[in-house]
C-alpha positions in Angstrom: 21.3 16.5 -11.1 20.5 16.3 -7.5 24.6 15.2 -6.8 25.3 18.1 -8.3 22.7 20.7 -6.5 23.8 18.8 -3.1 27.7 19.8 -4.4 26.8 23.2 -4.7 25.4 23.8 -1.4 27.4 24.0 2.3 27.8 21.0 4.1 27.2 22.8 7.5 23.6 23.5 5.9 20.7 21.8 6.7 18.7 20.1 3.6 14.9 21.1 3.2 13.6 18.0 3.2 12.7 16.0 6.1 14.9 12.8 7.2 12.9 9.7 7.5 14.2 8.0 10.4 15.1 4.0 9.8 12.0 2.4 11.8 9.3 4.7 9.9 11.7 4.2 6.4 11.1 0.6 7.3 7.3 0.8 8.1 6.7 2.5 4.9 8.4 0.3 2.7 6.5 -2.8 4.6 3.4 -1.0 3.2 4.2 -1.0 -0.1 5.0 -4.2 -0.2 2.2 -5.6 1.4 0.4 -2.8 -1.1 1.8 -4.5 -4.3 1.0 -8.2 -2.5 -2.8 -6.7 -2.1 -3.4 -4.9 -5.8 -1.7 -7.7 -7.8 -2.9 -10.7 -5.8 0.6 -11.9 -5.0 0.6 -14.9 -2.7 2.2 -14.3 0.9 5.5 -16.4 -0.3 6.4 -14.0 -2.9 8.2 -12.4 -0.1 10.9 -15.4 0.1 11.4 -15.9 -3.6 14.2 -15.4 -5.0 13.8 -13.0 -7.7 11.1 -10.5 -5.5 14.5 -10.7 -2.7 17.1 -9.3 -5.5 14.6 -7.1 -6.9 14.0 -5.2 -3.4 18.0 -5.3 -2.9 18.4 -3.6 -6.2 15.8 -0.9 -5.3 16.8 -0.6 -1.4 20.0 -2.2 0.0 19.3 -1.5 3.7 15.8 -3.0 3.6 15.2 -6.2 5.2 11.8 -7.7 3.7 9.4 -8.8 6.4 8.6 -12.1 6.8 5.5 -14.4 5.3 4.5 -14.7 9.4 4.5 -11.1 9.8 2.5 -9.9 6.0 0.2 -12.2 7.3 -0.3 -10.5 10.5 0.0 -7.0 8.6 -3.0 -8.2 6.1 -5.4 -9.8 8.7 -5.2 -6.0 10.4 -5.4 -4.4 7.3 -8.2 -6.4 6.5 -9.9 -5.0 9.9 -9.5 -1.4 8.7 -10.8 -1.8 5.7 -13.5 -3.9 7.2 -14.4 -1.2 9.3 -13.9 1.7 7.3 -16.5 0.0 4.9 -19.0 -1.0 7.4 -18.8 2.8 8.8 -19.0 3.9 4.6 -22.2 1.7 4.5 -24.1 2.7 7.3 -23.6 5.8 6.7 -24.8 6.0 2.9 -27.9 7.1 1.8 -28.7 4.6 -1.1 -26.6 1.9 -2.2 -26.8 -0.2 -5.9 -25.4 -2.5 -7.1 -24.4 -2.6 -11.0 -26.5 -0.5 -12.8 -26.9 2.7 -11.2 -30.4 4.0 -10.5 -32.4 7.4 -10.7 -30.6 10.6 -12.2 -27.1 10.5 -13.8 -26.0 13.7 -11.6 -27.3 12.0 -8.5 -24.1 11.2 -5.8 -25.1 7.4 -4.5 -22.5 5.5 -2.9 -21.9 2.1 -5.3 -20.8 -0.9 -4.1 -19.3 -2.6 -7.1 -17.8 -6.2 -7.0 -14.2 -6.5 -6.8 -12.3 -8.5 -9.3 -10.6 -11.8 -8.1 -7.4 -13.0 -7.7 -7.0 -15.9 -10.1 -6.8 -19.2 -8.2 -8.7 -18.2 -5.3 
């Protein structure tokens, strides 16, 4: 559908929607793979095996996956923000609990509640 909308249109015209320049295409994509590395527990290799390599060349041909060395260095300073961004969330609350929640069920506490593991860490 969209081959067909971009047919319609003049070529001299200039699309609506931003162009993503290569160096903040790649930056983005770097997140989400480091994302899908952090939510599903993947282990730093997953980015030199085989099958994760075709799947991102299926999806994005121009890509070039980053290397283990570098997710590493990406997660150690994502680990800093987060770090920080919790500390600052802590300080800041006014109560914090920790499982069940106490006093009234319309009261807005901050919760800190235990992250689940990665299995075989």
């Amino acid at each position: 559908m969209l081959r067909h909308y971009r047919a319609s249109r003049h070529e001299n015209e200039v699309p609506d929607t931003p162009s993503i320049d290569a160096a903040s295409s790649k930056q983005v994509l770097d997140e989400v793979v480091l994302n899908v590395m952090v939510k599903d527990c993947q282990p730093l290799s997953i980015v030199e095996s085989e099958g994760f390599r075709e799947l991102i060349q299926g999806l994005q041909p121009s890509y070039v996956l980053p290397t283990r060395k570098t997710i590493k260095q990406m997660l150690a300073k994502k680990y800093e923000e987060e770090r920080e961004r919790v500390k600052k969330e802590v300080q800041q609350a006014v109560a914090i609990t920790f499982g069940h929640r106490s006093g009234q069920a319309d009261q807005k506490t901050p919760q800190l509640m235990p992250s689940r593991r990665c299995r075989g860490t």
